[in-house]
C-alpha positions as YAML, in Angstrom:
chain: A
units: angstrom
residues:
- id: 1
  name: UNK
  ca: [3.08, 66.60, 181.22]
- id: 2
  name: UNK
  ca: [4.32, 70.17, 180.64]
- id: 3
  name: UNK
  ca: [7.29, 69.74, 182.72]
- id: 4
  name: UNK
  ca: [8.80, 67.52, 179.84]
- id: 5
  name: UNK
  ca: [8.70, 69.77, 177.16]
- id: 6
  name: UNK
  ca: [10.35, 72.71, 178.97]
- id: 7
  name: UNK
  ca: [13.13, 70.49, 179.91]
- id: 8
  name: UNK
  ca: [13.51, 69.26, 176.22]
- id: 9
  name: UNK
  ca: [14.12, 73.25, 174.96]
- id: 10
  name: UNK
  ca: [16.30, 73.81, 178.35]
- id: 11
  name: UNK
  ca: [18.12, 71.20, 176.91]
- id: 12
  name: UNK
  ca: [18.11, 72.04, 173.63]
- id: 13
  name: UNK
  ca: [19.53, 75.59, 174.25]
- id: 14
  name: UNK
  ca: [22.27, 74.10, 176.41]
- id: 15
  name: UNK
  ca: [23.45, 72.44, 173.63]
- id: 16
  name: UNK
  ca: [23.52, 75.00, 171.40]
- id: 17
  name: UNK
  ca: [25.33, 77.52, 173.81]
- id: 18
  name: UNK
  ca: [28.00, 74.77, 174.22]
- id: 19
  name: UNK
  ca: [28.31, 74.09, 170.22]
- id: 20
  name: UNK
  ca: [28.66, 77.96, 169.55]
- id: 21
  name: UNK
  ca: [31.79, 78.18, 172.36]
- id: 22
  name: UNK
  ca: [33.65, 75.04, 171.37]
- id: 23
  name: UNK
  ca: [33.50, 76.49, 167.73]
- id: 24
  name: UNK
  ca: [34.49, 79.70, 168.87]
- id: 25
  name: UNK
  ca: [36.92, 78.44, 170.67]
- id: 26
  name: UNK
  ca: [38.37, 76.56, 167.49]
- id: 27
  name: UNK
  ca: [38.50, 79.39, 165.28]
- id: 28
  name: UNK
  ca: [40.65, 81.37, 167.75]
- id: 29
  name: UNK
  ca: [43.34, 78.31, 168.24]
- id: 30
  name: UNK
  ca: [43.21, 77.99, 164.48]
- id: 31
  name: UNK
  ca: [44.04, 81.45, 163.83]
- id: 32
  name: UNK
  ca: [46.01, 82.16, 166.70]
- id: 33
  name: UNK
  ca: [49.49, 81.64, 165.18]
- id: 34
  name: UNK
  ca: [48.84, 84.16, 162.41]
- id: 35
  name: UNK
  ca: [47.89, 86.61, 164.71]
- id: 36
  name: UNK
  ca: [51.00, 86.34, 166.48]
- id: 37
  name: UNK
  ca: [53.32, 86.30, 163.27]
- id: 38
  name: UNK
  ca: [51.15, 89.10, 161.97]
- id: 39
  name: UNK
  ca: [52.24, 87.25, 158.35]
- id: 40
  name: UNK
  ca: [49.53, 84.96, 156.26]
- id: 41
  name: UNK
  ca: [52.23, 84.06, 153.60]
- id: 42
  name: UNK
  ca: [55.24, 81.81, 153.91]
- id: 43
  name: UNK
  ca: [58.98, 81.45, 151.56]
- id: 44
  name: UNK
  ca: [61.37, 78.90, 151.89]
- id: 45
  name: UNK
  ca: [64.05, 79.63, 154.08]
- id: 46
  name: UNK
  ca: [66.57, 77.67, 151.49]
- id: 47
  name: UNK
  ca: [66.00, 81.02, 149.18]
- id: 48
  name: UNK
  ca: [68.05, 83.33, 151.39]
- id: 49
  name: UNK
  ca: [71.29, 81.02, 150.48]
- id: 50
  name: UNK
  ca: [70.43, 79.54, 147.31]
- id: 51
  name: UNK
  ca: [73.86, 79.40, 144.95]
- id: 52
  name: UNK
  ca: [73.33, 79.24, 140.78]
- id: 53
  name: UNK
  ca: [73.32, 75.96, 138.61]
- id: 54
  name: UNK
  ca: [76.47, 75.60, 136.50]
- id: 55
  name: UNK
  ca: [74.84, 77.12, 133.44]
- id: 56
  name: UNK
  ca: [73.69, 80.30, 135.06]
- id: 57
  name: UNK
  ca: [76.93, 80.87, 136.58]
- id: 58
  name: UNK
  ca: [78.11, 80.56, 132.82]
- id: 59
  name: UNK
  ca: [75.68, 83.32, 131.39]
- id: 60
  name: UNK
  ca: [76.60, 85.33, 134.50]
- id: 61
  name: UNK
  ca: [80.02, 85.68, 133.94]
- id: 62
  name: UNK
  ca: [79.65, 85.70, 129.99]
- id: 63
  name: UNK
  ca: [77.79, 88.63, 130.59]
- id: 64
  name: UNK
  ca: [79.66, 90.21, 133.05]
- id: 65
  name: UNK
  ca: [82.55, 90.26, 130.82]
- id: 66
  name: UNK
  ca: [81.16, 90.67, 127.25]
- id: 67
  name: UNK
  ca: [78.58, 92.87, 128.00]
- id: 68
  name: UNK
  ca: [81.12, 95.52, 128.89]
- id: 69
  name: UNK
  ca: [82.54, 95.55, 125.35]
- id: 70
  name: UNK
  ca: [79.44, 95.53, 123.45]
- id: 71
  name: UNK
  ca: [78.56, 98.63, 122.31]
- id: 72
  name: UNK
  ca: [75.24, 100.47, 121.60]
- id: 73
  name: UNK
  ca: [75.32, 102.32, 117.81]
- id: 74
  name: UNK
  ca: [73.45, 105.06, 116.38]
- id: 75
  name: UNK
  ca: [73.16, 106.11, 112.86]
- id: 76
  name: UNK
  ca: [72.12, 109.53, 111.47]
- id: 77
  name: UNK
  ca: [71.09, 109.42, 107.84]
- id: 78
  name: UNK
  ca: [70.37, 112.54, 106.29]
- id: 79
  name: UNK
  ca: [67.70, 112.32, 103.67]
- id: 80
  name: UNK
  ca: [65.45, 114.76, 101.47]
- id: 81
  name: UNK
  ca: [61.37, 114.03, 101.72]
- id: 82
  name: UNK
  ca: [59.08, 114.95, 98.71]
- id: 83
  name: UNK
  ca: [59.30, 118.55, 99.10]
- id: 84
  name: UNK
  ca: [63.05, 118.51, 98.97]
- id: 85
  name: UNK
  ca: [63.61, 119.06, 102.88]
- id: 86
  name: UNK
  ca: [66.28, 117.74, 104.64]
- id: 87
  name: UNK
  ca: [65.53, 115.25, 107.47]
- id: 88
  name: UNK
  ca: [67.52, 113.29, 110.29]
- id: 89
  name: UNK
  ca: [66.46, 109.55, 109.94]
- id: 90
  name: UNK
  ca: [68.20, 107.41, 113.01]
- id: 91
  name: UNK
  ca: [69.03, 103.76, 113.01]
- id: 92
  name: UNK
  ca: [69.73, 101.77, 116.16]
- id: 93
  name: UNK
  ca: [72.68, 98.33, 116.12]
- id: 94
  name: UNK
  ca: [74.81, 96.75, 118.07]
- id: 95
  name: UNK
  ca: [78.48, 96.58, 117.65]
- id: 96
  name: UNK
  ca: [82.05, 94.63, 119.70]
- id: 97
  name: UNK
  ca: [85.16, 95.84, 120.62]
- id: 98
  name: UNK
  ca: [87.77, 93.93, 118.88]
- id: 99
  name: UNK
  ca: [90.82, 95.52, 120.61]
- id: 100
  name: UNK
  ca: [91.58, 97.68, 123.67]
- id: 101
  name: UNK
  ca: [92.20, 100.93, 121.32]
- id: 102
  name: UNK
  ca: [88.35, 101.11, 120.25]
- id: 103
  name: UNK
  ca: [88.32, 98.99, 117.14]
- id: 104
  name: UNK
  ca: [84.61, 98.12, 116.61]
- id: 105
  name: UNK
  ca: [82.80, 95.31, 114.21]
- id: 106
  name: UNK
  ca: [79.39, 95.65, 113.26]
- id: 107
  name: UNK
  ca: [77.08, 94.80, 110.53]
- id: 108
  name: UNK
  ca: [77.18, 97.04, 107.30]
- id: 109
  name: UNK
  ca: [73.70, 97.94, 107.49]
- id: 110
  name: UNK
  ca: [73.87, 99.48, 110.44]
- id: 111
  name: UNK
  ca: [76.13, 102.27, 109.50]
- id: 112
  name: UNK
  ca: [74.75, 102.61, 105.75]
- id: 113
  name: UNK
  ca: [73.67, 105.81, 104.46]
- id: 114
  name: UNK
  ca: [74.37, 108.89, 102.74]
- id: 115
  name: UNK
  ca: [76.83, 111.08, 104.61]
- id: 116
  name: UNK
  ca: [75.75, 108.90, 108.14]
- id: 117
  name: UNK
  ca: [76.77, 110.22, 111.39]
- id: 118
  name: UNK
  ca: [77.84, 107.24, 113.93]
- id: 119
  name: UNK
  ca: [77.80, 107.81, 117.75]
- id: 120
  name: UNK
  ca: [78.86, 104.56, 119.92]
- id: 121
  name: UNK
  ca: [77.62, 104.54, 123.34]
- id: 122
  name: UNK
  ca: [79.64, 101.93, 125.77]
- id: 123
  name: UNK
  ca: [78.14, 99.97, 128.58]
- id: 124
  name: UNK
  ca: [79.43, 102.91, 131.26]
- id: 125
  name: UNK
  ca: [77.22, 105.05, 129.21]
- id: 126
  name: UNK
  ca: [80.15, 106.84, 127.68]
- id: 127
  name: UNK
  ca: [79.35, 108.14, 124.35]
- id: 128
  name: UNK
  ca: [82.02, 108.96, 121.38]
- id: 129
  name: UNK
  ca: [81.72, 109.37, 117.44]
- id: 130
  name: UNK
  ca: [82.87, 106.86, 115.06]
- id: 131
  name: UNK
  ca: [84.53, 107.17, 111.93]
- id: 132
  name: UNK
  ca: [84.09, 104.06, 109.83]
- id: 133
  name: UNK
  ca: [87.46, 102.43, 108.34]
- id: 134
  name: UNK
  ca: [85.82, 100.30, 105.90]
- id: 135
  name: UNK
  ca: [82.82, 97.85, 104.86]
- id: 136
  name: UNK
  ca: [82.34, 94.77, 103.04]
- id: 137
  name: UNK
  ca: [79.31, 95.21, 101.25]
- id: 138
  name: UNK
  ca: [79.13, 91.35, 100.16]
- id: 139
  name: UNK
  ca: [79.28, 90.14, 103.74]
- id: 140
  name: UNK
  ca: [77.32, 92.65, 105.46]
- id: 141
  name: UNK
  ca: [80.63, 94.21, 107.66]
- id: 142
  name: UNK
  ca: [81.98, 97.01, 108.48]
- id: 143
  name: UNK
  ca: [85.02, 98.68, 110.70]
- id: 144
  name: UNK
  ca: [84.58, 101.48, 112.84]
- id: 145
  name: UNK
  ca: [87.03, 103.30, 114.81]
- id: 146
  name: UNK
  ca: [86.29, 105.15, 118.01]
- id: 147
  name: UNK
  ca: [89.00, 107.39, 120.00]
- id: 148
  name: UNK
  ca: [88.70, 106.33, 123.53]
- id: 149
  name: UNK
  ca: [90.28, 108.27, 126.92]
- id: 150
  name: UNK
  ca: [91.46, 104.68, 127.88]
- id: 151
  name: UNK
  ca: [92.20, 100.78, 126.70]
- id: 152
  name: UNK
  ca: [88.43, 99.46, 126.90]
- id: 153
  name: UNK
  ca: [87.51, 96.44, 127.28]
- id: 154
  name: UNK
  ca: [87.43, 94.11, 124.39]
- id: 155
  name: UNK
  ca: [86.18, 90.50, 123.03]
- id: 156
  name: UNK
  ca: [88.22, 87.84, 121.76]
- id: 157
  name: UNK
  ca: [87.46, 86.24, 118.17]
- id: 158
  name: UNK
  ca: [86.99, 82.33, 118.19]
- id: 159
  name: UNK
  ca: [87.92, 79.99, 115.31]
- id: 160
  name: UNK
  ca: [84.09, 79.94, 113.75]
- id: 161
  name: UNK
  ca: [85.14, 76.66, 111.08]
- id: 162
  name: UNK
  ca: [84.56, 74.09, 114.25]
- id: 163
  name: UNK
  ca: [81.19, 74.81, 115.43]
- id: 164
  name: UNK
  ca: [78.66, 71.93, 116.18]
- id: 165
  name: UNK
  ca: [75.22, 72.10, 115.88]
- id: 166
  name: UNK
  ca: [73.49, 71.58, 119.30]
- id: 167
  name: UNK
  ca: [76.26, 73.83, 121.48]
- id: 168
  name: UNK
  ca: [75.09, 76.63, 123.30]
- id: 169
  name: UNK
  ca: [75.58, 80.14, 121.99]
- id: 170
  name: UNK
  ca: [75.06, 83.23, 123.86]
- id: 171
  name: UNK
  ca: [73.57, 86.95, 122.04]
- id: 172
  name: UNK
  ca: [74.31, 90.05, 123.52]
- id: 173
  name: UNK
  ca: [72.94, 93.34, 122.31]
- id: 174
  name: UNK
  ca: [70.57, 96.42, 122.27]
- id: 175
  name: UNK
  ca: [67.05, 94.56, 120.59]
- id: 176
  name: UNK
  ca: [64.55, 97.68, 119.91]
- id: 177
  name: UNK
  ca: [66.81, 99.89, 122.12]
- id: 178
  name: UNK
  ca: [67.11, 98.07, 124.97]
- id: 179
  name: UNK
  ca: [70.71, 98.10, 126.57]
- id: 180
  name: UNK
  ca: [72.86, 95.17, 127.55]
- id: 181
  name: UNK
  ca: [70.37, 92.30, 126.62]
- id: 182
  name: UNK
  ca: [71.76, 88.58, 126.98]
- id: 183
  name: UNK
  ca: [69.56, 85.90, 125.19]
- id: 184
  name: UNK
  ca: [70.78, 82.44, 125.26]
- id: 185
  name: UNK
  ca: [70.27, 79.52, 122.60]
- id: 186
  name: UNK
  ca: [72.04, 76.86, 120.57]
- id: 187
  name: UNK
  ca: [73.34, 76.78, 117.44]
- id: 188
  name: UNK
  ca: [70.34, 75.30, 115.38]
- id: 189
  name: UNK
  ca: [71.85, 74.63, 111.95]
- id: 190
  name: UNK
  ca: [75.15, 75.42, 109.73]
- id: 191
  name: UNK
  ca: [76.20, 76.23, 106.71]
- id: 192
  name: UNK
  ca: [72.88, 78.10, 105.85]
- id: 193
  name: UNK
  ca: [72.37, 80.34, 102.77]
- id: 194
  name: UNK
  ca: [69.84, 83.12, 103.04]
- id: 195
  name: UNK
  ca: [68.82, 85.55, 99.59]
- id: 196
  name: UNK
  ca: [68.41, 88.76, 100.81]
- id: 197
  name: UNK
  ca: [66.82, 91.32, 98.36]
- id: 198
  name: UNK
  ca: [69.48, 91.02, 95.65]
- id: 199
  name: UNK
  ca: [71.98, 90.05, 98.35]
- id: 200
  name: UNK
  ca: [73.25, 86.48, 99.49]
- id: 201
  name: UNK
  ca: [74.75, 85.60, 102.52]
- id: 202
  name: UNK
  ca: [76.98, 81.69, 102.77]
- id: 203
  name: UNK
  ca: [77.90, 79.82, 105.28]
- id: 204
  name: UNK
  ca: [75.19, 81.67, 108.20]
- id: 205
  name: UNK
  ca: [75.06, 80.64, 111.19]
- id: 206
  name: UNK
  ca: [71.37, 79.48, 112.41]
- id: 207
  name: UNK
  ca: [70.06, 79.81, 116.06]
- id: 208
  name: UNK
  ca: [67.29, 79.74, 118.41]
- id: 209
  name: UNK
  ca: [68.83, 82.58, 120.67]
- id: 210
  name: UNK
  ca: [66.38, 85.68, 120.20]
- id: 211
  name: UNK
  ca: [67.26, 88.32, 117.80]
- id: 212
  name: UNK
  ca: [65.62, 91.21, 117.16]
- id: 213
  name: UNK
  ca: [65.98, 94.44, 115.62]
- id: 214
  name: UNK
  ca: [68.69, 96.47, 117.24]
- id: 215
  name: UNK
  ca: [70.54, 93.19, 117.49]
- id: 216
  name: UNK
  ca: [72.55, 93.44, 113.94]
- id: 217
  name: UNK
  ca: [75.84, 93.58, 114.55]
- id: 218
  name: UNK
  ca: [76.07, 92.34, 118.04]
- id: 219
  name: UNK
  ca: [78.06, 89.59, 119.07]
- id: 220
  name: UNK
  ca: [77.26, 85.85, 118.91]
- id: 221
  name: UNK
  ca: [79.10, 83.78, 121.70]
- id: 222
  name: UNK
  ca: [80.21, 80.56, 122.79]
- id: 223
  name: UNK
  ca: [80.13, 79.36, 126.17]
- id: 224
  name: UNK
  ca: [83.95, 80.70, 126.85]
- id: 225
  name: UNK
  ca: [82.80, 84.39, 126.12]
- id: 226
  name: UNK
  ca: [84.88, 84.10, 122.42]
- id: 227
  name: UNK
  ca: [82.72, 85.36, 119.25]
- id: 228
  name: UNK
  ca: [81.58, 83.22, 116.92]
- id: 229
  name: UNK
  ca: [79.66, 85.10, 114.97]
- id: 230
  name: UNK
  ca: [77.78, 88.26, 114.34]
- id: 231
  name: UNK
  ca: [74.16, 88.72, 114.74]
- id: 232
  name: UNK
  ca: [72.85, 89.96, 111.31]
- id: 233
  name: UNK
  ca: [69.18, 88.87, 110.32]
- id: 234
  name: UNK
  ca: [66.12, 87.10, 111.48]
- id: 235
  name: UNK
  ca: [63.63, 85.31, 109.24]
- id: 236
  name: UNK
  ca: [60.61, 87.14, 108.85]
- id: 237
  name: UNK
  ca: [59.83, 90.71, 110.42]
- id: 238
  name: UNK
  ca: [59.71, 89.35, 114.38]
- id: 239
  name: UNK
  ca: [62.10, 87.11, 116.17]
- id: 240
  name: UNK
  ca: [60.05, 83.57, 115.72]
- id: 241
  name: UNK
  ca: [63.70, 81.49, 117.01]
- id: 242
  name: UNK
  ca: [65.46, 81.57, 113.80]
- id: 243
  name: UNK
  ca: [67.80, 84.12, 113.79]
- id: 244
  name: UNK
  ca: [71.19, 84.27, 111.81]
- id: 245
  name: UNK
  ca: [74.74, 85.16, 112.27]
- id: 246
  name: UNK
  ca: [77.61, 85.80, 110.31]
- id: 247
  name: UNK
  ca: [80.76, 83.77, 111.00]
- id: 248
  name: UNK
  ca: [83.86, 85.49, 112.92]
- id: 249
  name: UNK
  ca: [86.20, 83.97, 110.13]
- id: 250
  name: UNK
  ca: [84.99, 86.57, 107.16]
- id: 251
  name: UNK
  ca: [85.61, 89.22, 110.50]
- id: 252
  name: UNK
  ca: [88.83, 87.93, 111.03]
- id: 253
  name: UNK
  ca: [89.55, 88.07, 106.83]
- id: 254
  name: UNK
  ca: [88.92, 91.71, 106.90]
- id: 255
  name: UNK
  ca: [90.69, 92.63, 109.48]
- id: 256
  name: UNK
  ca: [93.62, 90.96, 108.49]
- id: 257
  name: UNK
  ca: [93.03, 92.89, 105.17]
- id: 258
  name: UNK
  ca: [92.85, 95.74, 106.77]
- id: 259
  name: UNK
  ca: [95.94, 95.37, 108.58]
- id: 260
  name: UNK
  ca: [98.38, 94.14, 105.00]
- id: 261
  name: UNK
  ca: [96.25, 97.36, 102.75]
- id: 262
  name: UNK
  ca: [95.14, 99.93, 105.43]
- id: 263
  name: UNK
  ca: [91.32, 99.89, 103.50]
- id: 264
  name: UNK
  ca: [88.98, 97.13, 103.29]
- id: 265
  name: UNK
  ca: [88.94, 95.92, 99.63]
- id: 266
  name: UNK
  ca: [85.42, 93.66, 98.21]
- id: 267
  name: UNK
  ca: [85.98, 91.83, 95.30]
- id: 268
  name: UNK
  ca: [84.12, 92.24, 92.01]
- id: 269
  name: UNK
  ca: [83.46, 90.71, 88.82]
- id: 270
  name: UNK
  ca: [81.61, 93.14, 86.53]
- id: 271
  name: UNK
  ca: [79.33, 90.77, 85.24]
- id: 272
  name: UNK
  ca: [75.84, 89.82, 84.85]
- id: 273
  name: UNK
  ca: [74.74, 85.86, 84.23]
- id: 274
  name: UNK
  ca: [71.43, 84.07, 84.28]
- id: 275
  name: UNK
  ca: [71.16, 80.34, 85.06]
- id: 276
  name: UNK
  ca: [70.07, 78.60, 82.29]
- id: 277
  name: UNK
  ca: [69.83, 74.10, 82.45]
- id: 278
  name: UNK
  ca: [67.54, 71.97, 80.88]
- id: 279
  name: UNK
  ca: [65.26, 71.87, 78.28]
- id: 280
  name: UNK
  ca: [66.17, 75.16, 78.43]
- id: 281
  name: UNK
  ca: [69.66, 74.78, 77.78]
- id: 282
  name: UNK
  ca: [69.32, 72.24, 74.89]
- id: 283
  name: UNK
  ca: [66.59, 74.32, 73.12]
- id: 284
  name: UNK
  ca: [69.58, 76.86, 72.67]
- id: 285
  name: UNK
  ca: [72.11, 74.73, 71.85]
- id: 286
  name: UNK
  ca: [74.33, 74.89, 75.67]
- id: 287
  name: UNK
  ca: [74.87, 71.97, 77.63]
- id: 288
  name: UNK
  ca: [72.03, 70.40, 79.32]
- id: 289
  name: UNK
  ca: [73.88, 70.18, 83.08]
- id: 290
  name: UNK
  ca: [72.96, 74.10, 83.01]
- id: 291
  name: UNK
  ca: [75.55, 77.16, 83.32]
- id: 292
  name: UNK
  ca: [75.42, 81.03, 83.15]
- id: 293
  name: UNK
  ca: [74.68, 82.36, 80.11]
- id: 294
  name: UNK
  ca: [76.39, 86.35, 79.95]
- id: 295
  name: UNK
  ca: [74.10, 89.31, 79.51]
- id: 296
  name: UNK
  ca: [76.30, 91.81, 79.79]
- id: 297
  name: UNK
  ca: [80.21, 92.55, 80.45]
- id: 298
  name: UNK
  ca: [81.05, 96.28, 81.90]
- id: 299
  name: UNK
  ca: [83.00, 98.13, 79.67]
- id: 300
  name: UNK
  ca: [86.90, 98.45, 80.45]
- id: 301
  name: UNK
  ca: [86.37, 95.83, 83.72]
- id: 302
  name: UNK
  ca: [89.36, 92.73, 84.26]
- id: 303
  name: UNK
  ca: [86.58, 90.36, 82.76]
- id: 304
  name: UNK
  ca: [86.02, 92.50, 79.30]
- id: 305
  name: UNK
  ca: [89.80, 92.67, 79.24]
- id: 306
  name: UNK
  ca: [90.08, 89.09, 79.73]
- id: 307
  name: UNK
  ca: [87.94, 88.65, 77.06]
- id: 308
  name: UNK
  ca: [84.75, 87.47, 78.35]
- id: 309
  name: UNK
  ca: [82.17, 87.61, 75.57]
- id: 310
  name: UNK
  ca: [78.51, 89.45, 75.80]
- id: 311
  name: UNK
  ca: [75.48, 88.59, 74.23]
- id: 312
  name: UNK
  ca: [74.95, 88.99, 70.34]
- id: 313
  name: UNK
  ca: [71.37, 89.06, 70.21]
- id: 314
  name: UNK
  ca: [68.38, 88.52, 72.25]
- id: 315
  name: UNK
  ca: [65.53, 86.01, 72.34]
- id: 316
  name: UNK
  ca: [61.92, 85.86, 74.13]
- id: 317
  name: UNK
  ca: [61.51, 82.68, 76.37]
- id: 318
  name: UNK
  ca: [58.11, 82.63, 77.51]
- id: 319
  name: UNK
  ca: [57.89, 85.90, 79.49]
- id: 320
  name: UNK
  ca: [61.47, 86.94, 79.88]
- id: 321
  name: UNK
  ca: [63.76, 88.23, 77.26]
- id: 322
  name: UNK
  ca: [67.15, 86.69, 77.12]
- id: 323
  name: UNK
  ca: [70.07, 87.80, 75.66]
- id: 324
  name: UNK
  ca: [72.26, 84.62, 73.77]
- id: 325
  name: UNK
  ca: [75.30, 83.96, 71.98]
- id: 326
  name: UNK
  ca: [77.88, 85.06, 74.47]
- id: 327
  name: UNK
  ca: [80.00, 82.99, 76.98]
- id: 328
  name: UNK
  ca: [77.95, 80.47, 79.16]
- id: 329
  name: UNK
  ca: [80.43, 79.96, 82.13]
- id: 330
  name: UNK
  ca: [80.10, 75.99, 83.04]
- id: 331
  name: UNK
  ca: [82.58, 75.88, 85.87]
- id: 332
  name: UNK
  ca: [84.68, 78.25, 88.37]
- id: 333
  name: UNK
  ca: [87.84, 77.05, 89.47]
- id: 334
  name: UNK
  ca: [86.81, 73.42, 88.44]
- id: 335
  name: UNK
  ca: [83.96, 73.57, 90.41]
- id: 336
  name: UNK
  ca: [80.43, 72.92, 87.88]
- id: 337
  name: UNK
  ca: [77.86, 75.90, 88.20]
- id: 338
  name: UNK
  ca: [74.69, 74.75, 90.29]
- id: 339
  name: UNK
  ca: [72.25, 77.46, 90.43]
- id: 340
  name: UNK
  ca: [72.28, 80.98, 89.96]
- id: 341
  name: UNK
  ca: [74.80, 81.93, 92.61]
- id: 342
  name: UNK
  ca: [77.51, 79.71, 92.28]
- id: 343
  name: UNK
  ca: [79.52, 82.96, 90.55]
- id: 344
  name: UNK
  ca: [78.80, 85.20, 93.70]
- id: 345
  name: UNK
  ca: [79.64, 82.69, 96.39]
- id: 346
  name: UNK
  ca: [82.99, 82.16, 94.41]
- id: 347
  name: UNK
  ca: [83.77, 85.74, 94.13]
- id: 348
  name: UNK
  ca: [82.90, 86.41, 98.02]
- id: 349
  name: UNK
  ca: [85.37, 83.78, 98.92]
- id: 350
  name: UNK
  ca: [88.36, 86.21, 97.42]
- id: 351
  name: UNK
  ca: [90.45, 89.16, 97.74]
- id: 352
  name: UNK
  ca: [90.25, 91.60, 95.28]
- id: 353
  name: UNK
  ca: [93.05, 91.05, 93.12]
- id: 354
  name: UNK
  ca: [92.62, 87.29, 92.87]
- id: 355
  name: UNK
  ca: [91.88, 85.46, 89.97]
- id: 356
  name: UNK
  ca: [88.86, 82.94, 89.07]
- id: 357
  name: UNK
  ca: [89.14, 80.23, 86.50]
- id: 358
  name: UNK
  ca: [86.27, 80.07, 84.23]
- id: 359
  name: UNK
  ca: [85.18, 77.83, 82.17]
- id: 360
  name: UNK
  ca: [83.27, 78.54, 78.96]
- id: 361
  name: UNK
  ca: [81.32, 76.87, 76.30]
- id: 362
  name: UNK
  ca: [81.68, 79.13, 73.65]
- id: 363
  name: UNK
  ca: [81.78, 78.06, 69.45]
- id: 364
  name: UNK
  ca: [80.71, 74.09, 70.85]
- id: 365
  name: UNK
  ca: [84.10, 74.04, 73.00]
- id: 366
  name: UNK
  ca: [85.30, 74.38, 76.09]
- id: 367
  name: UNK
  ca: [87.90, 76.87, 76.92]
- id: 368
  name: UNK
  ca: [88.95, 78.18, 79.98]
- id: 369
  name: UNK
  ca: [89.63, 82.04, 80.98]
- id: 370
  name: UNK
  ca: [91.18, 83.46, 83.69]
- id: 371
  name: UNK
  ca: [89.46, 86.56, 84.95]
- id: 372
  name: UNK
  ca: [91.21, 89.13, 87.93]
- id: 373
  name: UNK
  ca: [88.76, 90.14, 90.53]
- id: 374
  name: UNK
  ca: [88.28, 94.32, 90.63]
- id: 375
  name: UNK
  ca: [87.56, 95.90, 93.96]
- id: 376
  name: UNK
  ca: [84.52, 96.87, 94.40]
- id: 377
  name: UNK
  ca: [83.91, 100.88, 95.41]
- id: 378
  name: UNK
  ca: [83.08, 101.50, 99.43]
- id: 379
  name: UNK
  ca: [79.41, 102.26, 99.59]
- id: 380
  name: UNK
  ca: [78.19, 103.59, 103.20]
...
């Protein structure tokens, strides 16, 4: 009767020996082929001769070739703190080549300043100083001029009046410092108008490509690697996708009136106007489909000698005060007033030395006055 139980653990242990080596056994076959490769990690062989998609070909070569003609700019602004000492404060932009003799376009703001000192530093790291030509205050521009060994390489300027919203645009620049930076993106909206401080821009170009600080002044591309625009502004303080450029045509204006004057001349009319419609309007006796009212006419300017009237008095309306019975200017070159900057966006479409046609309702009549634009002075 003993005999049975002693074969039953026999058994038992048999079986267990056998279990243990078969698994053993398993493992190593399992295993095996890593241990040969020495490798626990695999990458598909089609990597080693992948070719790009159409589009990344694009940006590729856009970049190849604009890239080398966008330019990396440094300000120096000299300025006194509060116990009269003289600092260095330096700003960071982005500029183009325009032509092979080291014409540059870049955003005003980037080279503004008292006295600034400009140093360009090209994609081959080659650094020079720039004098500035010229700036257009109104459209946020300026002109520098470096004084290469050799031609350098250059953009070309696209016609910026045919753009569609939807096609793909392409930013290159120097964003917080960072050289040679491509972002890509679409146009998202034209025809934008952006107030700025006591600034305003028409006609901006709106897009999703990133732009950050250090992109101002950069250039805005198409998909053929012509400009389109200039990178100038975002909304806010951080690049959220809604960034804005400045068309190439108001580029293309100033240089061409920089080539027929050898200076870059703003236009001006020495005037200040508040938009006034309404109730408003009616309560002071001007027309109810609103207009700007004159406050005030610089002395000796084309619009005092044209005869534009100032204010004779002033009134309080609510908490403003308000000066009334001078000129209230109802239409510019037959176009009616509609809000407070109708007069600016018809000045910045001018030369200086043009003329605007105003209308005025002055004495309960219309008359009209023709008013020569002065140039504005070049402020840095």
């Amino acid at each position: 009767m003993r005999i049975r139980p002693l074969l039953w653990a026999l058994a038992l242990v048999a079986g267990f020996v056998y279990i243990t080596s078969r698994a053993d056994w398993s493992v190593r076959q399992i295993f095996q082929p890593l241990q040969r490769t020495g490798r626990i990690w695999t990458a598909p062989e089609i990597a080693r001769t992948a070719t790009f998609g159409a589009d990344e070909q694009n940006n590729i070569d856009i970049y190849r070739m604009a890239n080398a003609a966008t330019v990396n700019i440094s300000s120096v602004v000299y300025r006194q703190n509060w116990f009269a000492q003289v600092y260095p404060e330096r700003g960071q932009g982005s500029g183009f080549l325009i032509n092979d003799q080291g014409l540059i376009i870049t955003n005003q703001h980037v080279v503004s300043g008292r006295a600034p000192k400009i140093e360009v530093k090209l994609a081959d790291k080659s650094q020079y100083n720039a004098t500035i030509l010229g700036t257009d205050a109104y459209h946020d521009l300026a002109l520098l001029k470096i004084n290469p060994k050799g031609k350098v390489p250059f953009l070309k300027l696209a016609i910026s009046d045919d753009l569609v919203v939807g096609q793909k645009v392409i930013a290159i620049g120097n964003p917080f410092g960072f050289d040679g930076t491509l972002t890509t993106g679409v146009v998202s909206a034209l025809g934008r108008t952006i107030q700025e401080q006591n600034a305003v821009y028409e006609n901006m170009i709106q897009t999703d490509a990133a732009i950050n600080p250090g992109n101002s002044g950069g250039p805005l591309l198409d998909s053929h690697g012509a400009v389109i625009g200039i990178n100038t502004m975002i909304y806010g303080s951080q690049s959220i996708g809604i960034g804005f450029a400045l068309p190439v045509s108001r580029a293309r204006a100033i240089l061409d009136e920089y080539q027929s004057r050898g200076r870059i001349a703003t236009p001006i009319l020495l005037v200040s106007a508040v938009y006034i419609s309404g109730d408003l309007a009616e309560a002071l006796e001007l027309p109810a489909q609103g207009g700007l009212l004159v406050q005030a006419v610089q002395a000796g300017s084309s619009a005092d000698q044209a005869g534009l009237r100032r204010p004779r008095q002033t009134v309080i309306v609510g908490n403003y005060e308000i000066g009334v019975g001078g000129d209230f200017i109802t239409a510019i070159d037959g176009k009616p007033v509609d809000g407070r900057d109708s007069l600016q966006r018809a000045v910045g479409s001018k030369r200086a030395g043009d003329s605007l046609e105003l209308t005025v309702y002055r004495n309960r009549s219309s008359v009209k006055i023709r008013v020569k634009l002065d140039e504005a002075p070049q402020t840095l």
